[in-house]
N, CA and C of each residue as an Amber inpcrd file, in Angstrom:
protein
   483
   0.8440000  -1.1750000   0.0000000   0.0000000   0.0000000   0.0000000
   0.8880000   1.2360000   0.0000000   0.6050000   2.2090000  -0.5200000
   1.4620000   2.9810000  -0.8890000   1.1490000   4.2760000   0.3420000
   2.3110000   4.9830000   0.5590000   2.1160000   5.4470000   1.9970000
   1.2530000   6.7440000   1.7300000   0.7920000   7.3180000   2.8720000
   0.5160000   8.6710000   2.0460000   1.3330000  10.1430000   2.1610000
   1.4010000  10.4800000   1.4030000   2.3840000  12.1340000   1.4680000
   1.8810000  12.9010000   2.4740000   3.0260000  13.6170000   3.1820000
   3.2030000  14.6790000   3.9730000   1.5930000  15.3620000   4.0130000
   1.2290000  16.0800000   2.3520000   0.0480000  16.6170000   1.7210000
  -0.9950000  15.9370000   2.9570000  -1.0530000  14.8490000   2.3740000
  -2.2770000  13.7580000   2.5200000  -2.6210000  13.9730000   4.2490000
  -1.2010000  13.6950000   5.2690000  -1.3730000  13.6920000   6.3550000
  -2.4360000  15.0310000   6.9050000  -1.3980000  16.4080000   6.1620000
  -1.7070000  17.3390000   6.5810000  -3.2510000  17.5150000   6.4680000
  -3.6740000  17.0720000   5.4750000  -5.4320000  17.3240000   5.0740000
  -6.0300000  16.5900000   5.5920000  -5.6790000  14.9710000   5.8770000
  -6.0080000  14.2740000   7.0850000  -6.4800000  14.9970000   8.3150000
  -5.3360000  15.4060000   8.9880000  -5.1680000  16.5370000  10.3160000
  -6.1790000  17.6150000  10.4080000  -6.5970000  18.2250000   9.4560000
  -7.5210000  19.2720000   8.5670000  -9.0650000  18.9360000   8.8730000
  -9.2430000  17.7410000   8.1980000 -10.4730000  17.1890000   8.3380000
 -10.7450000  16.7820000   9.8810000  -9.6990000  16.2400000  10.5710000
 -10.0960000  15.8040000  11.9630000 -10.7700000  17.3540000  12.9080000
  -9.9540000  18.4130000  12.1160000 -10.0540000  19.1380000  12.8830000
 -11.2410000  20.2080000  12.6800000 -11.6200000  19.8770000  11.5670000
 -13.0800000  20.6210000  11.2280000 -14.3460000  20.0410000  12.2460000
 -14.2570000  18.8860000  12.7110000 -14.9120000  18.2770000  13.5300000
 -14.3190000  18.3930000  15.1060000 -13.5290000  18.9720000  15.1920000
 -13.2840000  18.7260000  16.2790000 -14.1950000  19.1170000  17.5640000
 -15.4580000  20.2590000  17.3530000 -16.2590000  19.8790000  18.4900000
 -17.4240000  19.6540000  18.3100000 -17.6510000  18.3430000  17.6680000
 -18.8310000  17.2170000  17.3780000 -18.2920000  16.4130000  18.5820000
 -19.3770000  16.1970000  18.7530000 -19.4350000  14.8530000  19.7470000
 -19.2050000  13.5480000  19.2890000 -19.1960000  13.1220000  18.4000000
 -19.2320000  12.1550000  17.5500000 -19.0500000  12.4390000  16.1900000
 -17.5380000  12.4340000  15.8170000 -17.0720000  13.1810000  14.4560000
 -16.9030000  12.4980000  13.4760000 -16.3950000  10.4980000  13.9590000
 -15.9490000   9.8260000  13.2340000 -16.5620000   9.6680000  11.9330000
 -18.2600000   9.4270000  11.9580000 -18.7940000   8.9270000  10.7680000
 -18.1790000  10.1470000   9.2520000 -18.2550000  11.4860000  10.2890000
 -17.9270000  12.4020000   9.4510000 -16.5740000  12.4860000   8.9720000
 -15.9430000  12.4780000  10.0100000 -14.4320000  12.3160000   9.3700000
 -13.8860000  11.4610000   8.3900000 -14.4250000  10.0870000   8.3860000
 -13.9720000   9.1250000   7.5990000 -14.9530000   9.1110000   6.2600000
 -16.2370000   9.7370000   6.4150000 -17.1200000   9.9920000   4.9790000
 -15.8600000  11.5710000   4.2620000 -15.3450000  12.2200000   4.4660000
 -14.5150000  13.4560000   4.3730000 -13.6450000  12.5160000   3.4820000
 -13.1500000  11.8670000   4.0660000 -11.7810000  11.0100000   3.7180000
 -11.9090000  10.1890000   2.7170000 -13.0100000   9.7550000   2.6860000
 -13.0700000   9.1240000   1.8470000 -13.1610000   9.8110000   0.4130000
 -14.4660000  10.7460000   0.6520000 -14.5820000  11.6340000  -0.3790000
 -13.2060000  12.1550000  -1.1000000 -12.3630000  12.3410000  -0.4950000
 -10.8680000  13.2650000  -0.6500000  -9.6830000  11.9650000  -1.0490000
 -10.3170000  10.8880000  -0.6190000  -8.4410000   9.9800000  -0.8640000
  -9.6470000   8.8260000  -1.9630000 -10.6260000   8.6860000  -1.8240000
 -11.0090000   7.9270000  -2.4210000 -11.4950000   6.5550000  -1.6840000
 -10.7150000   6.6210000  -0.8580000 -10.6930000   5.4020000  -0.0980000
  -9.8590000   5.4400000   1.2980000 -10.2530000   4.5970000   2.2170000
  -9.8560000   4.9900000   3.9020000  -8.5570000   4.0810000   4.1200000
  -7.8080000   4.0190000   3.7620000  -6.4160000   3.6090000   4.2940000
  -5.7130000   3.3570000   5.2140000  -4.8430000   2.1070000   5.7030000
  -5.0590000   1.7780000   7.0800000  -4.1680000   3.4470000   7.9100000
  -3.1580000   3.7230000   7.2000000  -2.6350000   4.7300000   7.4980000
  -3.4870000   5.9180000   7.8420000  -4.4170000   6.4000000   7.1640000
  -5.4830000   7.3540000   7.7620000  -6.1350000   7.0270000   8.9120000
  -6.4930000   5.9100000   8.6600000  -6.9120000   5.6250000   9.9460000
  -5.8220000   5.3070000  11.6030000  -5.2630000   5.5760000  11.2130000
  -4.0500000   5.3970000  12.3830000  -3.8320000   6.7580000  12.8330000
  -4.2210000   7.7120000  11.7410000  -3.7750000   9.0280000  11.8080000
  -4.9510000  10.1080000  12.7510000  -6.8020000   9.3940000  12.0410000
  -7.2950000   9.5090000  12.8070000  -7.4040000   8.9850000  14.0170000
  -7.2240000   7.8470000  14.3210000  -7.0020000   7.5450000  16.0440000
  -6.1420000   8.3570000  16.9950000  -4.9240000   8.6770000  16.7010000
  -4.4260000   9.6650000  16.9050000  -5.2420000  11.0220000  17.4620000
  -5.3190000  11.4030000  16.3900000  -5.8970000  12.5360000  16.8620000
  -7.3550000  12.8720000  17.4730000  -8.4910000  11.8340000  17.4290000
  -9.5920000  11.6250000  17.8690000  -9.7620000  10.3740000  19.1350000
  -9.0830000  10.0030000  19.5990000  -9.0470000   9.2540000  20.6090000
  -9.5630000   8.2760000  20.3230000  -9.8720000   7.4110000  19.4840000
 -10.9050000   6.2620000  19.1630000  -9.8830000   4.8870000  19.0990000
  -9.5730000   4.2640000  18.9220000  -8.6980000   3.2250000  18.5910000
  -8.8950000   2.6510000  17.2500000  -7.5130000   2.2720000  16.6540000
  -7.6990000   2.3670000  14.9100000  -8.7290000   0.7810000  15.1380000
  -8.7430000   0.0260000  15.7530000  -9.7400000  -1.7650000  15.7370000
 -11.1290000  -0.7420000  15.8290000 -11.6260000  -0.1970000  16.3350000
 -12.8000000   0.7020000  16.4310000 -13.2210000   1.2910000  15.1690000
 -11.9000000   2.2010000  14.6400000 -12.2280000   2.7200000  13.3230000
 -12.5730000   1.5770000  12.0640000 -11.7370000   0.7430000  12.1950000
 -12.0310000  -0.5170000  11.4100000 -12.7900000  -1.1340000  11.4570000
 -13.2020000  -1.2760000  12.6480000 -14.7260000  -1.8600000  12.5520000
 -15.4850000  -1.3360000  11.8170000 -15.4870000   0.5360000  12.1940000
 -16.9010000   0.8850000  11.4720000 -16.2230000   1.1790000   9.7280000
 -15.5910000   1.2730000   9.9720000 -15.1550000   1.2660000   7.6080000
 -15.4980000   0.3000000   7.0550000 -15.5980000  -1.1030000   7.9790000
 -15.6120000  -2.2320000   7.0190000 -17.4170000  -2.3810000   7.6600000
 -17.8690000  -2.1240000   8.5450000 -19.0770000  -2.2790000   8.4680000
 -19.7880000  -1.7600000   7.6200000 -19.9940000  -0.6510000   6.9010000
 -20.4870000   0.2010000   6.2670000 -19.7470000   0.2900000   4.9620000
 -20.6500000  -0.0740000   4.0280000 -20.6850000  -0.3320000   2.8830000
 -19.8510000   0.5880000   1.8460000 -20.2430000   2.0370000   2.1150000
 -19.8770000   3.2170000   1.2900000 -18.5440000   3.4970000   1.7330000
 -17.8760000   2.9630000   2.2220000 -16.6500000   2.3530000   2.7190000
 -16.3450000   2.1980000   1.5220000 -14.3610000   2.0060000   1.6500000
 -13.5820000   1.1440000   0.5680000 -12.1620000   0.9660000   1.5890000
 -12.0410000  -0.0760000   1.1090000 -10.3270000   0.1870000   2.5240000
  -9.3990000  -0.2630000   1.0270000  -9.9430000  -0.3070000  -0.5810000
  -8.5530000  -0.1880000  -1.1140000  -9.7090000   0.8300000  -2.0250000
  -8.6700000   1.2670000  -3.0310000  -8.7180000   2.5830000  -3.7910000
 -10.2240000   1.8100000  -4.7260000 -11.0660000   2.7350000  -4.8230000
 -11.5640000   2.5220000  -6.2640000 -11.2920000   3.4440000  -7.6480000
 -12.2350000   2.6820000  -8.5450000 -11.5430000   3.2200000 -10.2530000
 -11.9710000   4.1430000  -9.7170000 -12.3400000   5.1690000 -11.3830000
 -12.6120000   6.3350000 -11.1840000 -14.3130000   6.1630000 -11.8530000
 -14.9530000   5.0220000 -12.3190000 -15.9380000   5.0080000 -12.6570000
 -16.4590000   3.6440000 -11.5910000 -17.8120000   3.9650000 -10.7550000
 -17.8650000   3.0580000  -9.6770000 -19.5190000   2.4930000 -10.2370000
 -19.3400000   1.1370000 -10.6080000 -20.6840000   0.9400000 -11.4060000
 -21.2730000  -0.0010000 -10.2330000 -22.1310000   0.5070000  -9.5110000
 -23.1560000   0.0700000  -8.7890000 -24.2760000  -0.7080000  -9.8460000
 -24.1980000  -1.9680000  -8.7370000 -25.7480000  -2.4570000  -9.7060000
 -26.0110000  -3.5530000  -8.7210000 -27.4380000  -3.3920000  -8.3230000
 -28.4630000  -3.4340000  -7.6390000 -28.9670000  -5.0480000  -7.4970000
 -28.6940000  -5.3980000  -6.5850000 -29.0860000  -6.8450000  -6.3920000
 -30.4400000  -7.1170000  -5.2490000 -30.9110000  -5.9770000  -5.2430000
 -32.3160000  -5.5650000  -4.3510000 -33.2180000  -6.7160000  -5.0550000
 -34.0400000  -7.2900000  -3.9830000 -34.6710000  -8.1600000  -4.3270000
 -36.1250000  -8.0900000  -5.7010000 -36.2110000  -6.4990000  -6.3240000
 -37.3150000  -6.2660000  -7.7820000 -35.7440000  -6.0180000  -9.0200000
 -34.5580000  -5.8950000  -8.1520000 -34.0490000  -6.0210000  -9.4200000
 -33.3760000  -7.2750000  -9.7580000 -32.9950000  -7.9440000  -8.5010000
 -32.7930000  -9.6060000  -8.8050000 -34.0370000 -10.1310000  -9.3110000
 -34.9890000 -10.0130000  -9.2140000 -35.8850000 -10.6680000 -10.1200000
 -36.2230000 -10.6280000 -11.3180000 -35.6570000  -9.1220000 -11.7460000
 -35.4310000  -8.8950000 -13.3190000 -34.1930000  -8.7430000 -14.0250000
 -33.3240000 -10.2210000 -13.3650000 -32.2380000 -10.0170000 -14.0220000
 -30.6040000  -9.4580000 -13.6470000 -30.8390000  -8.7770000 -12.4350000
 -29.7670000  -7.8190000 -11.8010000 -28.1680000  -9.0080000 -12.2290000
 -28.6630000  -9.9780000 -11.4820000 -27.1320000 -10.8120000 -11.7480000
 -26.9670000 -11.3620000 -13.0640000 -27.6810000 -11.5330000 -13.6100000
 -26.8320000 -11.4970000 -15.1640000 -26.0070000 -10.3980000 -15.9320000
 -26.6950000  -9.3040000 -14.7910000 -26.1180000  -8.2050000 -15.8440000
 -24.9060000  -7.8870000 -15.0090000 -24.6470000  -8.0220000 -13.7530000
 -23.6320000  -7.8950000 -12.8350000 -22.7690000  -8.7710000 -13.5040000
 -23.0360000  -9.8990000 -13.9060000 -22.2240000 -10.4270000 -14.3290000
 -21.4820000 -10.5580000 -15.3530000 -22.3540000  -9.8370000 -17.0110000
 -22.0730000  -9.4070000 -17.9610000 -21.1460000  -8.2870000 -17.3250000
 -21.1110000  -7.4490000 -16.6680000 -20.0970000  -6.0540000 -16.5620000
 -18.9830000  -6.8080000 -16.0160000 -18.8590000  -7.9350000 -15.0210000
 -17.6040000  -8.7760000 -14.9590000 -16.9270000  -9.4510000 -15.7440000
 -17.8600000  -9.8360000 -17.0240000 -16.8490000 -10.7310000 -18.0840000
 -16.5040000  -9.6770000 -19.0780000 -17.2860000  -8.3080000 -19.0610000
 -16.3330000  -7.2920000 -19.7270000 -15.2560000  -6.6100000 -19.5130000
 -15.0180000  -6.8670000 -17.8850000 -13.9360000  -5.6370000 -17.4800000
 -12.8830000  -6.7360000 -16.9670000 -13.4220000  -8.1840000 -16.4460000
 -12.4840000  -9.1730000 -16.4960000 -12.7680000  -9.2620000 -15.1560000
 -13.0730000  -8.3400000 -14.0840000 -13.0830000  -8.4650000 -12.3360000
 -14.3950000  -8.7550000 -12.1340000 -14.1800000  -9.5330000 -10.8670000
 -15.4280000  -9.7250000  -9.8680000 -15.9120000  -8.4660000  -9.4430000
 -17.4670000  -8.4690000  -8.9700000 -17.9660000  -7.8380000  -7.6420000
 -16.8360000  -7.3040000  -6.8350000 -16.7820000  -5.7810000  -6.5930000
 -15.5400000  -5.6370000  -5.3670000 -13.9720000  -5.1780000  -5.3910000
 -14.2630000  -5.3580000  -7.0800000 -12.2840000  -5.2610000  -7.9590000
 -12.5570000  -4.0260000  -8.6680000 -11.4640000  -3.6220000  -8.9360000
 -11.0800000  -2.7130000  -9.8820000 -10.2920000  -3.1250000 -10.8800000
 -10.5430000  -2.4490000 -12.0780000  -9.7910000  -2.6180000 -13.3860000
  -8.0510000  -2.4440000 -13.0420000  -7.5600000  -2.8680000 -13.4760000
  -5.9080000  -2.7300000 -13.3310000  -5.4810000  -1.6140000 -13.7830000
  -6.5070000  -1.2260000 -14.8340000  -6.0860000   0.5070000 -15.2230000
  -6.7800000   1.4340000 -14.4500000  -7.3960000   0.9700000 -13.1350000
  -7.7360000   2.2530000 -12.4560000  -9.3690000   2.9900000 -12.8180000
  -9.8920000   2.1930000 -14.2990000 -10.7270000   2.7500000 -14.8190000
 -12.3320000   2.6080000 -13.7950000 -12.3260000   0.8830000 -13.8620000
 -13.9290000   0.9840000 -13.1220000 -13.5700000   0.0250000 -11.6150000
 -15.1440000   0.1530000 -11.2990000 -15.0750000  -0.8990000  -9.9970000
 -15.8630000  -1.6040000 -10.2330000 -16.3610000  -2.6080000 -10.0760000
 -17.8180000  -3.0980000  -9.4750000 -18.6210000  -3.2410000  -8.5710000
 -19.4860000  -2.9050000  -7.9090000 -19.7360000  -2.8480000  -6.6180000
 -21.5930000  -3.5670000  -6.6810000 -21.3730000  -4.8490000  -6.1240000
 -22.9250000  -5.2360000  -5.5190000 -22.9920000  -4.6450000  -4.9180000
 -24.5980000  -3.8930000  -4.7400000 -25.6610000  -2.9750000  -3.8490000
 -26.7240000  -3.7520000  -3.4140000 -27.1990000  -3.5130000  -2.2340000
 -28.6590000  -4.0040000  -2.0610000 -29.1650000  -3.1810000  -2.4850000
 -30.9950000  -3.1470000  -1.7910000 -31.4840000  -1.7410000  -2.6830000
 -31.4020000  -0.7240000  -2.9280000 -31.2670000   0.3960000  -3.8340000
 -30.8110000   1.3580000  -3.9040000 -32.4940000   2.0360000  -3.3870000
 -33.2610000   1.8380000  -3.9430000 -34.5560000   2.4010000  -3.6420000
 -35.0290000   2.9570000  -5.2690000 -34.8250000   1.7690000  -6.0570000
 -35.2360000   2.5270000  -7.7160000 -36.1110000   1.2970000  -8.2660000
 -36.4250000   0.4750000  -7.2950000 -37.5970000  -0.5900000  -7.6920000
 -38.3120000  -0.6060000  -8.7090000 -39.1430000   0.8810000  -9.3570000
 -39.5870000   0.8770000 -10.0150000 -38.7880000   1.1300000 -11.4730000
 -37.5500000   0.7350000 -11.4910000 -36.8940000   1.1590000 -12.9000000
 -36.4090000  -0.1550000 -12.6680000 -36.8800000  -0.5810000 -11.9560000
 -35.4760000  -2.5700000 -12.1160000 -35.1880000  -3.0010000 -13.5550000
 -34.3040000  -3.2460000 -13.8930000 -33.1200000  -3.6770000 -12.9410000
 -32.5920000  -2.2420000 -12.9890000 -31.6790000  -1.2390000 -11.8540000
 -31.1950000  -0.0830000 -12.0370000 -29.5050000  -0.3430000 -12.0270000
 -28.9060000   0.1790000 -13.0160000 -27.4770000   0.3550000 -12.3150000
 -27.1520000   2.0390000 -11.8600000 -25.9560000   2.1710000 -11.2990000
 -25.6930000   3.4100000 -11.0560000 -23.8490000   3.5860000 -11.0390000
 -23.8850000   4.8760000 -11.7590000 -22.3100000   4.6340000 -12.2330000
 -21.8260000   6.3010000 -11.9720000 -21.4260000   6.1740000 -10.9020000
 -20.6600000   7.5320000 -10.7000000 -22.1200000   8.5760000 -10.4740000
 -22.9960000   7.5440000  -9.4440000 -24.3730000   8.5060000  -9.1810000
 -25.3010000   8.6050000 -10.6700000 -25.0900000   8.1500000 -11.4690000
 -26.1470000   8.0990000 -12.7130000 -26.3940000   6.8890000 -12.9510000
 -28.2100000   7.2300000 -12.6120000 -28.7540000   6.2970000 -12.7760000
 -28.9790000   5.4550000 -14.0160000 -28.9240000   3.9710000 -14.4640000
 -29.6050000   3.2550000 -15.3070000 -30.5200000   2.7760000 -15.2120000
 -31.6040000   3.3070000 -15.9110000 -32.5200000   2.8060000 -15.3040000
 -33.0630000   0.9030000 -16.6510000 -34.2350000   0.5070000 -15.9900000
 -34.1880000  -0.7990000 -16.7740000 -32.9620000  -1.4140000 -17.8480000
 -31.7220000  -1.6350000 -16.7640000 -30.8380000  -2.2770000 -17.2750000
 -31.2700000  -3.2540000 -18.2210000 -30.0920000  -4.1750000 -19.0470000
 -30.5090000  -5.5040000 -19.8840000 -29.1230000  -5.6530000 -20.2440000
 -28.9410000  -6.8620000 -20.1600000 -27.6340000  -7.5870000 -20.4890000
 -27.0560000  -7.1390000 -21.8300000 -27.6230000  -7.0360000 -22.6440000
 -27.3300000  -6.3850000 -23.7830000 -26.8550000  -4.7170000 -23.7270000
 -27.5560000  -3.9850000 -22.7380000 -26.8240000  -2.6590000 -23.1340000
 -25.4270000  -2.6450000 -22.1950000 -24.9520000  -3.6830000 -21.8380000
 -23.6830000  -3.5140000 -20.7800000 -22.7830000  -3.1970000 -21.5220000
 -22.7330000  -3.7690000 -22.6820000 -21.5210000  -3.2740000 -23.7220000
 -21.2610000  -1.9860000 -24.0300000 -22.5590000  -1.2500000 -24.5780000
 -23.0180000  -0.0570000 -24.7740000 -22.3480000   0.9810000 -24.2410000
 -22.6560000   0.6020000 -22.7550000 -22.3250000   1.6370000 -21.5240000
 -21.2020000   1.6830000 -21.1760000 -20.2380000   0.2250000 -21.1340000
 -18.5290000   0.0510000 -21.0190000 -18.1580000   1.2920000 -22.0990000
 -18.8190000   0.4760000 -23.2770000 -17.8420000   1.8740000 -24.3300000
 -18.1170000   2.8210000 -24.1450000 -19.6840000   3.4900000 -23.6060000
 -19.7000000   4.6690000 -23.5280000 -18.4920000   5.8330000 -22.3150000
 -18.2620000   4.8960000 -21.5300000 -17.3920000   5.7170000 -20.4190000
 -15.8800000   5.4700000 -20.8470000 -15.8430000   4.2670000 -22.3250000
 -13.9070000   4.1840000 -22.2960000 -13.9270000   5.5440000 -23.4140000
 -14.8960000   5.8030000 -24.1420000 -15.0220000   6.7140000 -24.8610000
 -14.6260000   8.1730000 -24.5320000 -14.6310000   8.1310000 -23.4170000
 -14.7570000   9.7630000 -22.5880000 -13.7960000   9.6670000 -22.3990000
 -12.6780000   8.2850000 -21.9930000 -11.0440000   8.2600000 -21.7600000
 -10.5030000   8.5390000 -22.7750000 -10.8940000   8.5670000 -24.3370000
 -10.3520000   8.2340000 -25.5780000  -9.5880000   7.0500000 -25.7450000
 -10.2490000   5.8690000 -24.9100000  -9.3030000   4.3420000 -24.5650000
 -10.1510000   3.4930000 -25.5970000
């Protein structure tokens, strides 16, 4: 894991300290962090214990409990898709699975170029568009195994890849 820069610490330190008189800062601090590094790192989190009194087994608990969590980096395109029980019924895992035999990774991985993730969701709350994916907060609505291709190219397109 690659360490983080001086930078990183300092904005670390930054964020702890925008919270500093919440009573309960963590959820915030580590949603901050995440937003900003991408992902919560065991090193951040060591950094917040430190300075928030919590113990980093505490902080870890709650990163890996909570979903919107990542404890390694994701791509830069994060394709949510919905395994809620109206979009598993129309299909959700075939198409989860079509976006895995296109990008080559499971549920949970990232592309080696950094490009996408995959991420199983329970419900998002879009029942009525099942199957939905969601990719960098935009919604798909009535997915189909067939437009997965579509949509890969549409975002390598924007890379010029």
């Amino acid at each position: 894991m690659a360490q983080i820069s001086e930078n990183g610490r300092v904005e670390i330190c930054a964020i702890c300290e925008k919270y500093a008189d919440e009573t309960t800062p963590l959820m915030m601090i580590l949603s901050d962090i995440q937003k900003k590094f991408g992902y919560i790192p065991l090193e951040a989190q060591e950094i917040v214990s430190e300075k928030i009194g919590i113990s980093v087994a505490e902080i870890y608990g709650v990163v890996t409990f909570y979903s919107f969590f990542s404890l390694k980096p994701k791509g830069k395109y994060i394709i949510g898709c919905c395994l809620g029980t109206a979009c598993y019924v129309k299909g959700a895992q075939q198409i989860i699975d079509k976006f895995s035999e296109i990008l080559g990774i499971a549920p949970g991985e990232t592309t080696a170029d950094g490009m996408f993730t995959i991420d199983a969701l329970r419900c998002i709350g879009a029942c009525g568009i099942a199957p939905a994916v969601t990719i960098n907060g935009k919604v798909y609505p009535k997915m189909t195994v067939d437009k997965v291709s579509e949509v890969v190219k549409e975002y390598r397109s924007m890379e010029g890849a």
